[in-house]
Structure formats: structure tokens, C-alpha cells
C-alpha positions in Angstrom: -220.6 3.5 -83.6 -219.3 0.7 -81.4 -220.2 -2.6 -82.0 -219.9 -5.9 -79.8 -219.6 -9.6 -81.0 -218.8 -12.5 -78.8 -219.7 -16.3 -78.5 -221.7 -16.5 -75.4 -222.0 -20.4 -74.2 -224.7 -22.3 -73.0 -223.4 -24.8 -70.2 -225.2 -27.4 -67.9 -227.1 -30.7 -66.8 -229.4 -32.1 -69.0 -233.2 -30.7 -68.6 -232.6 -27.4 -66.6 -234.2 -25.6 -69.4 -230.7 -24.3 -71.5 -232.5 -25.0 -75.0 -235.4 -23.1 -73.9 -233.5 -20.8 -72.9 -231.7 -20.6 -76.1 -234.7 -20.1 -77.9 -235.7 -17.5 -75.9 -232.8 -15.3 -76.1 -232.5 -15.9 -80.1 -236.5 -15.5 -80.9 -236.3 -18.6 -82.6 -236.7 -22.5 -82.1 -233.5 -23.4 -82.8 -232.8 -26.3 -80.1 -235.7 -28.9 -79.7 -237.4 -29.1 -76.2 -238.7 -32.5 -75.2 -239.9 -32.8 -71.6 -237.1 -36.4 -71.5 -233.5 -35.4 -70.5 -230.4 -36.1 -73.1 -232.6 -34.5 -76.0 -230.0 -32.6 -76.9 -226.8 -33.7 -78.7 -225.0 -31.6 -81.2 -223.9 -27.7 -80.7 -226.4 -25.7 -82.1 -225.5 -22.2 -82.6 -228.2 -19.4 -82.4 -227.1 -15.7 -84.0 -228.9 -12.6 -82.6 -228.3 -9.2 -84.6 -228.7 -5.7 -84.1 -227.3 -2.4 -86.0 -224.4 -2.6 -82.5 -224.1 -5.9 -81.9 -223.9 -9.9 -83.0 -224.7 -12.7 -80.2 -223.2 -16.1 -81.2 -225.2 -18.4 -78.6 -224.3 -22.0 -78.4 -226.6 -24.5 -76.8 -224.8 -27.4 -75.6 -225.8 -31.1 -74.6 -226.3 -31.6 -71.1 -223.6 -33.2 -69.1 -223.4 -36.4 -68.6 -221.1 -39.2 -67.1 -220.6 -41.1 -70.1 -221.9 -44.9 -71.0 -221.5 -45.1 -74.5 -219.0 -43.5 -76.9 -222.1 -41.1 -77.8 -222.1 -40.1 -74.5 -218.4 -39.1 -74.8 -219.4 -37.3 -78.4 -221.6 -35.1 -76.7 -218.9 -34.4 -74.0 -216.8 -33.0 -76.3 -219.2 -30.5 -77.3 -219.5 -29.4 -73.3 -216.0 -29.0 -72.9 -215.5 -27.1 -76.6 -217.7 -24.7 -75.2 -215.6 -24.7 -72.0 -212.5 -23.1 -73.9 -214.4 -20.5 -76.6 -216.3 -18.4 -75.1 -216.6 -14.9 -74.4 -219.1 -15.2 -71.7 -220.6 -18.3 -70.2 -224.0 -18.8 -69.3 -224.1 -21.8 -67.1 -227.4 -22.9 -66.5 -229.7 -24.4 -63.4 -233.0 -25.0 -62.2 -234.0 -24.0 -59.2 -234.7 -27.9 -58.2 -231.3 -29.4 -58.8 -228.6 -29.8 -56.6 -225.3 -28.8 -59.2 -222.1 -31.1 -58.1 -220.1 -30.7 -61.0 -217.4 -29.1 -59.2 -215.0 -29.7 -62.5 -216.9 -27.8 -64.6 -217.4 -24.7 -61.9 -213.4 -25.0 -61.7 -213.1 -24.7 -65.0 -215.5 -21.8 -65.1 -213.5 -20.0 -62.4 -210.1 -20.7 -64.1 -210.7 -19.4 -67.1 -211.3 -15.5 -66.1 -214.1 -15.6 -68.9 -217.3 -13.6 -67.5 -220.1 -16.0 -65.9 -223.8 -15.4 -65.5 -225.6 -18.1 -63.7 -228.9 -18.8 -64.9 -231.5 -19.9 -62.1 -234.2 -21.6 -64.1 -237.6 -22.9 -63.6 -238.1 -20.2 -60.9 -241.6 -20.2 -61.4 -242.2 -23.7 -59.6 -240.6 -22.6 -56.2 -241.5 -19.9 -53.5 -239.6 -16.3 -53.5 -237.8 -17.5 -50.2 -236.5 -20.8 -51.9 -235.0 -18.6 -55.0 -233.5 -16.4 -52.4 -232.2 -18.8 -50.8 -230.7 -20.6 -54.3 -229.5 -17.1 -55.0 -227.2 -16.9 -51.8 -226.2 -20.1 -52.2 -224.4 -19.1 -55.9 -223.2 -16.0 -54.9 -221.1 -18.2 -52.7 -220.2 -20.7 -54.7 -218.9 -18.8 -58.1 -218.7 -15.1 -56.4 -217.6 -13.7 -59.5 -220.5 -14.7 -61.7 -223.7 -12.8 -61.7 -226.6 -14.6 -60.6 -230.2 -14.5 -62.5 -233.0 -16.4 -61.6 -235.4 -16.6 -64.8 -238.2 -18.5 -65.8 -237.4 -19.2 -69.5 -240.1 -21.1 -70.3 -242.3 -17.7 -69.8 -239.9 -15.1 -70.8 -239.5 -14.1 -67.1 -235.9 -11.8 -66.9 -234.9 -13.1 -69.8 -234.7 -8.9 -71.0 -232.3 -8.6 -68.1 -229.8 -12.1 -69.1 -229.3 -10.2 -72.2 -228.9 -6.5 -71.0 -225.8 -8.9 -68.8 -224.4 -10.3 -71.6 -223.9 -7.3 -73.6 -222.2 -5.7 -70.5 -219.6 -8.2 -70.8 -219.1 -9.0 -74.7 -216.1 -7.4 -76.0 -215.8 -4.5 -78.7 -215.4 -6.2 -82.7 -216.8 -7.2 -85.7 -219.7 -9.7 -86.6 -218.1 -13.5 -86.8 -221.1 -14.2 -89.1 -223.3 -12.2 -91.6 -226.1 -10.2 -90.2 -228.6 -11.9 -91.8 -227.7 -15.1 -90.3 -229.3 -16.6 -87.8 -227.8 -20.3 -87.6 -224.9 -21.9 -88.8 -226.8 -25.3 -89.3 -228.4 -26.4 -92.1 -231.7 -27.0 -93.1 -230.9 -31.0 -93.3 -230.1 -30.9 -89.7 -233.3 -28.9 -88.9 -235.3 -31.4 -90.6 -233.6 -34.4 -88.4 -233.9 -32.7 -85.1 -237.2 -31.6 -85.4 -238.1 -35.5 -86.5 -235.8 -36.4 -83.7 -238.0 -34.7 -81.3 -241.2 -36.3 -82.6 -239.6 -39.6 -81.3 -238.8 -38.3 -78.3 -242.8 -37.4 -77.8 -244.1 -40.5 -79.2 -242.3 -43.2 -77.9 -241.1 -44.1 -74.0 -238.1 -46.1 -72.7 -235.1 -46.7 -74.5 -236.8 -45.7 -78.1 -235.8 -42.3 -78.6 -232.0 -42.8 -76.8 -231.9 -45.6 -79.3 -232.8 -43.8 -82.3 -230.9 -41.3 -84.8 -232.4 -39.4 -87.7 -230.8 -39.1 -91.2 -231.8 -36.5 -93.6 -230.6 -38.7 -96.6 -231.9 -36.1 -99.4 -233.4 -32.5 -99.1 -234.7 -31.2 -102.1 -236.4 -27.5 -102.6 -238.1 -27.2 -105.3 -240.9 -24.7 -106.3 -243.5 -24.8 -103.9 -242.7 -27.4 -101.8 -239.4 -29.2 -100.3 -238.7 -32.9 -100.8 -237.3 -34.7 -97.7 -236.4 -38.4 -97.6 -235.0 -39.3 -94.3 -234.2 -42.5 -92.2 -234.9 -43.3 -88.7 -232.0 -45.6 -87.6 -232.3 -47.9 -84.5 -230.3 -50.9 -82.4 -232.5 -53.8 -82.8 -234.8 -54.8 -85.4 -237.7 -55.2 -81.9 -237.3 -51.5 -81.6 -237.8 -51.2 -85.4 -241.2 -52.9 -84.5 -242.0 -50.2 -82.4 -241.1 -47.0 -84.1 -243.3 -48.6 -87.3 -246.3 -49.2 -85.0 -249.3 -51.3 -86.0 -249.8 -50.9 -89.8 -247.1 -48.1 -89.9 -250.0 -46.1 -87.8 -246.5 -45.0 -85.2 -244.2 -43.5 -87.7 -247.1 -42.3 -90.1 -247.9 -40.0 -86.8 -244.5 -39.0 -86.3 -244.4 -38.0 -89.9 -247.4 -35.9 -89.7 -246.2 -34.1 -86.7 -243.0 -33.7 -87.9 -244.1 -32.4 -91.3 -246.6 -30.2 -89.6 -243.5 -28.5 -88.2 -241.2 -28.5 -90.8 -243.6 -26.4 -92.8 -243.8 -24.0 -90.2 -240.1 -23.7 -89.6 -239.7 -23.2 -93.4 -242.9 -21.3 -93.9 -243.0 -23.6 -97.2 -245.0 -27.1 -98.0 -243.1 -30.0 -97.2 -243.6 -33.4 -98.8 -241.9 -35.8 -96.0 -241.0 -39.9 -96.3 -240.0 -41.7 -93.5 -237.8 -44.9 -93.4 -236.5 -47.3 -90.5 -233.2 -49.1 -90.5 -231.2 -50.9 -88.0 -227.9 -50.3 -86.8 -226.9 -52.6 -84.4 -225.2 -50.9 -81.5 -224.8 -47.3 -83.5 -224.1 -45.9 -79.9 -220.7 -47.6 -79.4 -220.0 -47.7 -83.1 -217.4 -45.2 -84.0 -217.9 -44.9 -87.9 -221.5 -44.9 -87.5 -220.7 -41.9 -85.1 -219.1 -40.0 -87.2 -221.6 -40.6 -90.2 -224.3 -39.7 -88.2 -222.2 -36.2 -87.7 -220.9 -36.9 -84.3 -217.0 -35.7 -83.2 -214.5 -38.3 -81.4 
């Protein structure tokens, strides 16, 4: 029996839909989805198996012109993904207006196989994703375009009936019953990290960075102590809330979905620290698990 493996990578600007898409295409929430742009940060790899074939998906972080050295972090994750792949899915909405003519260069350059993803197809008229759909097949001629809306599962059948055509013949990269190559830690953060995102407005949520500082399992439940880390001790203020009533609701939330991630109780504490301009601060960088 043949089977196919590959890395397929997830490329493009930040709120098109790629995590959703992501999530789609592995079965799984794997990437958190928060309605604000920038939510994403690390490369989170999703693994799809089947008796013929293993799927290493990578969402990336949207791309950005960067104003902080986290900003430059997350960059490096884009342009990673730029050099590794076996096929690249590079991502749009049907709204946006793509001008990152560097990274469709790049794309072109590299002879990898493209498929560009149309997104968000179900907020615009069939002549509009017609039109979009022309106006691809122009631009990158040799990629194959699908609009999709991933959001309800629309063609998403049909993006991964494409990127088997393309992946090459070869053994898994990771064991079949694998289905990420993170941790539970950095589940526990993200999914924390997007309750901040959904609770608080502004600067709060690009301010703030979740640590997992201990995970325990034990029988029947998991123990989780992690700490929410802002820039100035005002926004510290603001993630407590009156009486603690702000983070004790994020906690809830969180925990709620931890449990269901898990399938398994979770007992969850929450603490808040600053860390005065972690965004520009190289060591706190790399603690918090970033690459420079």
C-alpha cells in the first residue's frame, strides 16, 4: 500500500480564518479563534491520520509588519513555514485585498505546490467569489484556487482531496496516534489566552501572556496553576476586575474548556504579574517560549 506524509503549511494575514481552518481540516480545536486579529502566535502543529496517509498541518501567526520584538518572534514562525513545506496553503478571505507581494514571490520561487484558500465565502455574492477567483488564477497561476467557508465546513472535503494530490509518497514524521506535537501546558495557556482575548478590549489581551507554571494530573482531576503576565500594574487592575469578579470569570470559562479538551476535571488557579514591557524584552521572550 502506498502511503503519503508531508507538512502542509498554513500561511496568511491575521483573521482570514487560517486557525479555523486548521481546526477544520484536523477535527480538532487545536488553534484558538477569537474574533480580534494577532490571536495567534506560536506554530501549532495539527496531525491527521489515516491507514494511507499522515497530514502534518501547521497554523501559523498572521503576518504582520512588526512593532515590537514579539512581532518579529511571530515572523519567524511565517517565514519557517515559508521554507518546510510540502504544500502550502495560503490563506484569504474573500474581503481582503492581499499585498504581500514578498510572500507570493516566495511562494512562486520555491516550486512547492500552492492551494489558495478563499475564505469567508459565505459573506459575499457568487459573482464577487468569481470574480476573487479570477483574480488568483492570475496572480499565482500555478496554485489551485478554492473558495471555502471554513467556519461551516463548506469545501473543506475538496481542500483535502487537493492536498493529498500533491503530498509526496513516505513514511509518517510522527506516530499515528498523535495528533499534536504540543503539550498539554501550552493547551492550557492558549485556551486561557483566548479567554482574555473575549473578556477584555483594547490593549489588554496584546498586553497579556499566559504561563502554565505547574500541570499536575493526578487521579480524577488535573491541577493547573498558571500566571497571567501583563505591562503595567493599571492593566493588572483590569484583568483582576472588581473584587477579582474579571479573572474569576476568565477562570471559569477557561476551566469549563479545559475540561472539555481533556475530557477530565480540572482544578484551575489564576495569578497576575507584571512585566514591564515583556514585548520588547528579549529574555522574557524567550521564557515565555518565543524564538529570536
Amino acid at each position: 500500500m502506498i502511503h503519503k506524509s508531508g507538512f502542509v503549511n498554513i500561511i496568511g494575514n491575521p483573521n482570514v480564518g487560517k486557525s479555523t481552518l486548521m481546526n477544520a481540516l484536523v477535527g480538532e480545536k487545536l488553534s484558538i479563534i477569537t474574533s480580534k486579529a494577532q490571536t495567534t502566535r506560536h506554530r501549532i502543529m495539527g496531525i491527521v491520520n489515516s491507514d494511507d496517509f499522515q497530514i502534518v498541518y501547521s497554523d501559523t501567526p498572521g503576518i504582520v509588519n512588526p512593532h515590537y520584538k514579539l512581532h518579529e518572534s511571530m515572523m519567524t514562525f511565517v517565514y519557517s513555514a515559508l521554507k518546510d513545506a510540502d504544500v502550502f496553503l495560503l490563506v484569504t478571505e474573500i474581503g481582503e485585498q492581499f499585498k504581500n507581494q514578498e510572500i507570493i514571490e516566495k511562494i512562486k520561487d520555491s516550486g512547492i505546490p500552492a492551494i489558495l484558500i478563499i475564505n469567508k465565502i459565505d459573506l459575499m455574492d457568487q459573482p464577487t467569489v468569481e470574480a476573487k477567483m479570477k483574480h488568483w488564477q492570475e496572480h499565482l497561476p500555478n496554485a489551485e484556487v478554492i473558495p471555502v467557508s471554513a467556519l461551516h465546513n463548506f469545501n473543506i472535503e475538496k481542500v483535502l482531496d487537493t492536498i493529498l494530490s500533491h503530498l509526496p509518497e513516505g513514511p509518517a514524521y510522527f506516530p499515528k496516534d498523535e495528533m499534536t506535537d504540543k503539550t498539554m501546558r501550552f493547551f492550557a495557556s492558549e485556551i486561557i489566552r483566548e479567554k482574555i482575548f473575549e473578556n477584555y478590549k483594547k490593549e489588554i489581551p496584546y498586553s497579556s501572556e499566559v504561563v502554565v507554571e505547574e500541570y499536575k494530573e493526578k487521579d480524577g482531576i488535573d491541577v493547573i496553576n498558571a500566571t497571567i503576565y501583563v505591562e503595567r500594574d493599571s492593566q493588572k487592575g483590569i484583568i483582576l476586575g472588581h473584587k477579582g469578579n474579571m479573572i474569576k470569570k476568565v477562570g471559569t470559562e477557561a476551566r469549563i474548556d479545559i475540561e472539555e479538551f481533556i475530557q477530565k476535571k480540572v482544578f484551575l488557579e489564576l495569578h497576575v504579574k507584571v512585566n514591564k514591557d515583556w514585548r520588547n524584552n528579549e529574555l522574557s521572550l524567550k521564557r515565555f517560549g518565543y524564538e529570536l
